[in-house]
PLY file of the C-alpha trace (Angstrom):
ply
format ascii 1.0
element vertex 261
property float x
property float y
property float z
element edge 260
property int vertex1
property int vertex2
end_header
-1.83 24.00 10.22
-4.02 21.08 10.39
-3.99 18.16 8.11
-7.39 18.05 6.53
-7.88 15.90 3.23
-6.50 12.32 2.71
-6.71 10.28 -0.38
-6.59 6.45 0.16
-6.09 4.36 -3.01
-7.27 0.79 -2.66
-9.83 1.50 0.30
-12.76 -0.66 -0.98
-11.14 -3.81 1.23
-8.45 -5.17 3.38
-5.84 -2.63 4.86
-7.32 0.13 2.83
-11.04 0.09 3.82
-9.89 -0.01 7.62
-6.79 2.96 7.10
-9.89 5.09 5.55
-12.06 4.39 8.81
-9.11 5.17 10.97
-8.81 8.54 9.14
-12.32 9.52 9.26
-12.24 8.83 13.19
-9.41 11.24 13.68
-11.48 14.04 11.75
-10.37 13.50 8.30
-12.08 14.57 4.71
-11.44 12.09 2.39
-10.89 11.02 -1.34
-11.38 7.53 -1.98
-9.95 5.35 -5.06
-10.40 1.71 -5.87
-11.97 0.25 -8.99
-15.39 -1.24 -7.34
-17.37 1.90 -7.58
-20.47 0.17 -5.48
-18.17 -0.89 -2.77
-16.22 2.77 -2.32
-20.51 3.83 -2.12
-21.17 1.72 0.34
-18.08 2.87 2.44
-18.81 6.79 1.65
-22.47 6.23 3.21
-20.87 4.40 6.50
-18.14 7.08 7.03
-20.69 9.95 6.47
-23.28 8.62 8.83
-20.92 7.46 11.51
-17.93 10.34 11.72
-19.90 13.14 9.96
-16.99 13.65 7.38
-16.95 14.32 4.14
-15.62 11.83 1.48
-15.36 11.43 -1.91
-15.11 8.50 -3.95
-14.24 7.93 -7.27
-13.95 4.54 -9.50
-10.21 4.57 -10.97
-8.35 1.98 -12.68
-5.03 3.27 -11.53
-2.90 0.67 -13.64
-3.94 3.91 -16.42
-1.94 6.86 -16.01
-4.82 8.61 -17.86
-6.96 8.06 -15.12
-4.61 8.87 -12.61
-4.55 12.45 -14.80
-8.17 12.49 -14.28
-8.25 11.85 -10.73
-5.68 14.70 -9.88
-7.57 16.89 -12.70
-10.70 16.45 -10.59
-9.09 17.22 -7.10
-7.69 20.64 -8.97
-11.45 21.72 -10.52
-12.96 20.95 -6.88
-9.94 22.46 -4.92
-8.81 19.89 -3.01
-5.69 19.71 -2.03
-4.16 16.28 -0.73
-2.42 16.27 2.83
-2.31 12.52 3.14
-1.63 10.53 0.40
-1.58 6.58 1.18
-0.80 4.45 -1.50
-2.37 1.39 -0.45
-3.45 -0.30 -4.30
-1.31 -3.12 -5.08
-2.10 -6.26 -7.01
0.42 -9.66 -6.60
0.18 -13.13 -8.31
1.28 -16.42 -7.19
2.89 -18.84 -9.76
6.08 -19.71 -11.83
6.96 -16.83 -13.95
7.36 -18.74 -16.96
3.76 -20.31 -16.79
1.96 -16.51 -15.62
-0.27 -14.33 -17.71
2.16 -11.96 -18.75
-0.25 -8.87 -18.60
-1.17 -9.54 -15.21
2.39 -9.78 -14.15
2.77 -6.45 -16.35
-0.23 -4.89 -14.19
1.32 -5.58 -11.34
4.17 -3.13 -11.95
1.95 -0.61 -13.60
-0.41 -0.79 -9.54
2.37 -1.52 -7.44
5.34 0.67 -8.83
4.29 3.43 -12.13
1.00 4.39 -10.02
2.32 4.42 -6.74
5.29 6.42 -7.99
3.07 8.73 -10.25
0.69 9.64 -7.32
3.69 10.24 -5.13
5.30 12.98 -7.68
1.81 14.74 -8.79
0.98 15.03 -4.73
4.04 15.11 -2.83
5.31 18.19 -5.98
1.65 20.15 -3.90
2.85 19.12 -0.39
6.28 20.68 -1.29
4.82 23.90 -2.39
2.65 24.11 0.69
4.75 23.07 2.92
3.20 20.37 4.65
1.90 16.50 3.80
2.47 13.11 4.41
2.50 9.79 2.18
2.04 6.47 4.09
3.04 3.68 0.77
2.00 -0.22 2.06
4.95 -2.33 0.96
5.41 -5.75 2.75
7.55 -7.66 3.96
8.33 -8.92 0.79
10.28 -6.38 0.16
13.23 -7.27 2.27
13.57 -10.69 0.53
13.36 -12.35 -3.12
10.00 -14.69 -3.38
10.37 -17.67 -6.15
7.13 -17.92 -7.13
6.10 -14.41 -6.46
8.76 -12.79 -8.38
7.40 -9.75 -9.71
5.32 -9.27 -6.41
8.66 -8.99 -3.99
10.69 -6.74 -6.66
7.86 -4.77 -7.18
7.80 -4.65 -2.81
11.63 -4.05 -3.13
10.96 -0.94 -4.97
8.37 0.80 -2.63
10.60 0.01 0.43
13.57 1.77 -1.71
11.61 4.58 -3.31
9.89 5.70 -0.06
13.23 5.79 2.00
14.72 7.41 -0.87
12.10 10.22 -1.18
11.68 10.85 2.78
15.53 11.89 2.67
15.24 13.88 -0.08
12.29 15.53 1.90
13.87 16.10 4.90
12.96 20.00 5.76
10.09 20.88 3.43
7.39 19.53 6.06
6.48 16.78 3.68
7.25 13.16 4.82
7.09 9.60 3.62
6.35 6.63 5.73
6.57 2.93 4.30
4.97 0.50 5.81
5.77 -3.40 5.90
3.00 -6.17 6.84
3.58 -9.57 6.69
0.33 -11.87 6.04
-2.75 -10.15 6.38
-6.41 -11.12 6.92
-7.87 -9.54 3.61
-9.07 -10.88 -0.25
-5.58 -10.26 -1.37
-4.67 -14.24 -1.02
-7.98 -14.67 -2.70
-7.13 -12.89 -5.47
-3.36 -13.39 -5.47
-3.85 -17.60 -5.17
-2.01 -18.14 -2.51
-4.13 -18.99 0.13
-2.72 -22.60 -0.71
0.77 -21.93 0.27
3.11 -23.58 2.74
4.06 -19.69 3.63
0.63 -18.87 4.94
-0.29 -22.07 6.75
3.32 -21.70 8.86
2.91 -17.97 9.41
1.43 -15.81 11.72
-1.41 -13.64 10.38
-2.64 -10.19 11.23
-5.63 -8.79 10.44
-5.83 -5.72 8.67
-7.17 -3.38 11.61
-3.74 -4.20 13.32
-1.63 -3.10 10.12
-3.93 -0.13 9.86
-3.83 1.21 13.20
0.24 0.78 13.46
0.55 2.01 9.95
-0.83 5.20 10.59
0.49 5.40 13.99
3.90 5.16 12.26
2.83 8.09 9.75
1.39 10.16 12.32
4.78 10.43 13.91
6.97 10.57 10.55
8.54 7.35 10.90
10.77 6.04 7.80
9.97 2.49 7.97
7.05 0.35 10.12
7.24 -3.32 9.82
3.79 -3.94 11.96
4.04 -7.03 14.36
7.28 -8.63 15.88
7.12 -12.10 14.18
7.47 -10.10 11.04
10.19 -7.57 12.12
12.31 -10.67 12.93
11.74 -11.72 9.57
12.98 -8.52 7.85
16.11 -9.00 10.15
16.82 -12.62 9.24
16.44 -12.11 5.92
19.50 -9.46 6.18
21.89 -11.99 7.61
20.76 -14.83 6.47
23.26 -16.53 3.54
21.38 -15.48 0.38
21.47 -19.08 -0.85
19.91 -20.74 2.12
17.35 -17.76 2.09
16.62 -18.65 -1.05
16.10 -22.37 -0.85
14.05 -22.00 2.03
11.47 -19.36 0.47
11.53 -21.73 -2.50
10.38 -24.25 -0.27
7.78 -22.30 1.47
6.41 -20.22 -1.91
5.96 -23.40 -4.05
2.49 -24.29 -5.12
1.54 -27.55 -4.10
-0.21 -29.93 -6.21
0 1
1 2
2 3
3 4
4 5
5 6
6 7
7 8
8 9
9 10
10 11
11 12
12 13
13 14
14 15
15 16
16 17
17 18
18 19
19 20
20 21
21 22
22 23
23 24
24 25
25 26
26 27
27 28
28 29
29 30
30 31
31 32
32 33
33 34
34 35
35 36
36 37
37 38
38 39
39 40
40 41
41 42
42 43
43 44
44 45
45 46
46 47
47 48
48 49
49 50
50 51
51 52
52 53
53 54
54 55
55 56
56 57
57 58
58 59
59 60
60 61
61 62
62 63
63 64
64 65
65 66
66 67
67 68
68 69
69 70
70 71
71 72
72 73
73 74
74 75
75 76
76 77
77 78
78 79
79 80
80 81
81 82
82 83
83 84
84 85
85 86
86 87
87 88
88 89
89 90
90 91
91 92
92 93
93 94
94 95
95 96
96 97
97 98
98 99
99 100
100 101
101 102
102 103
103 104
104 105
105 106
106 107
107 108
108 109
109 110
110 111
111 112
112 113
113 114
114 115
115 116
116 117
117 118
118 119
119 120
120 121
121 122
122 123
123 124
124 125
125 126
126 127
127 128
128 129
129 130
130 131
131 132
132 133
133 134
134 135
135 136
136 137
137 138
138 139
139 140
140 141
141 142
142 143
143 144
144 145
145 146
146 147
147 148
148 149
149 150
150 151
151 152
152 153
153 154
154 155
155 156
156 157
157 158
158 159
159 160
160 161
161 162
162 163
163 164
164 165
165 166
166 167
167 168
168 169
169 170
170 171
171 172
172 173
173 174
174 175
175 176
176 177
177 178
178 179
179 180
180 181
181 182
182 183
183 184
184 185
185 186
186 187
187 188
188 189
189 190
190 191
191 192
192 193
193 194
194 195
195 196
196 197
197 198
198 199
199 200
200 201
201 202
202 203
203 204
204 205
205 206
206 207
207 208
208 209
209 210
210 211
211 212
212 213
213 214
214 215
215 216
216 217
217 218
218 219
219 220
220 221
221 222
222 223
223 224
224 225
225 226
226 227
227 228
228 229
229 230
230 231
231 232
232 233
233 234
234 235
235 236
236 237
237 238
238 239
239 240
240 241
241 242
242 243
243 244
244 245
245 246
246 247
247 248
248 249
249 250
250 251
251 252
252 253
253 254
254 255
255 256
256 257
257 258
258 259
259 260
């Protein structure tokens, strides 16, 4: 049985907007979320005109669980069943913790960990039943490693990595599985709108852009790989953080993460 539907959460920019193109060229119907309803229309037009697919898009503030009920409410009155879930949202903010707005900080665990595991359950609980599906979550690289100064960001990181190794195990045999994936720095508006396009970190760093991280990340689904960290500069990262002496990884991302004044 062919995969046919995908939902992409996040796909109005960055990693998300190119993972939905990707998936319309390989024949795809999709389900679009993000929260900028005139950008996930412009996107809908372009993949309609250019792969001749169908795709829906719909403006959800997934930090609500409410609207995540509506979403998945929706997708039951139209009968569509996900066979791709990516969870692609995520939110991060760059500061002390001390000195942060604490409800962004909160909304970053409510994006980046309650919705991403919420979606998983409602979706992957269908897959199950039908016996076939894959999820494709977008950690990063942060996830292998504390960040001072993004604090909430790397735990919240630390948690997808964890949760989606978890969950592929515990899938193993039902025809449903779960692939993380791992960027490092990534051409897209989340240093815009995480403030860190200051940083030490990203001026010393290596950069892909997000058509890279796309095309590997779904590469890496499309085969049921566990874990993808996309580029090799950034795999040796996730390895030296591993046996590198927790203090001296510490001071060093400390030194790298600070904002400068």
């Amino acid at each position: 049985m062919a995969l046919t539907t995908a939902l992409v959460t996040g796909a109005s920019s960055g990693i998300g907007y190119e993972i939905s193109k990707l998936l319309a060229e390989q024949g795809h119907d999709l389900v679009l979320v993000a929260r900028r309803g005139d950008r996930l229309r412009q996107l809908q037009t372009y993949l309609q005109q250019e792969f001749n697919t169908s795709v829906k898009v719909m403006s959800i503030d997934l930090t609500s669980l409410q609207e995540i009920d509506r979403l998945y409410a929706t997708l039951q009155q139209e009968n569509i069943p996900v066979d791709i879930l990516v969870n692609n949202a995520g939110v991060g903010n760059w500061g002390a913790f001390t000195a942060g707005d604490p409800e962004a900080q909160l909304n970053e665990i409510r994006l980046n960990v309650v919705a991403l595991t919420y979606l998983s359950k409602l979706f992957t609980t269908d897959m199950v039943q039908r016996g076939l599906g894959k999820v494709l979550n977008i950690a990063s690289v942060s996830g292998f490693m504390p960040g001072p100064y993004m604090a909430v960001y790397h735990a919240s990181k630390a948690y997808v990595l964890a949760f989606s190794e978890a969950l592929n195990v515990e899938l193993k045999g039902t025809g449903v599985s779960v692939t993380v994936s791992c960027p490092g720095p990534t051409a897209s508006e989340f240093h815009q709108q995480a403030g860190t396009t200051g940083s030490l970190f990203l001026k010393l760093l290596p950069m892909m852009n997000s058509t890279q991280v796309a095309r590997i990340s779904l590469g890496a689904m499309n085969k049921r790989k566990m874990v993808i960290v996309p580029g090799t500069f950034n795999w040796l990262m996730t390895q030296s953080s591993r046996i590198t002496p927790r203090a001296i990884l510490l001071f060093i991302l400390k030194r790298l993460m600070k904002p400068v004044h």
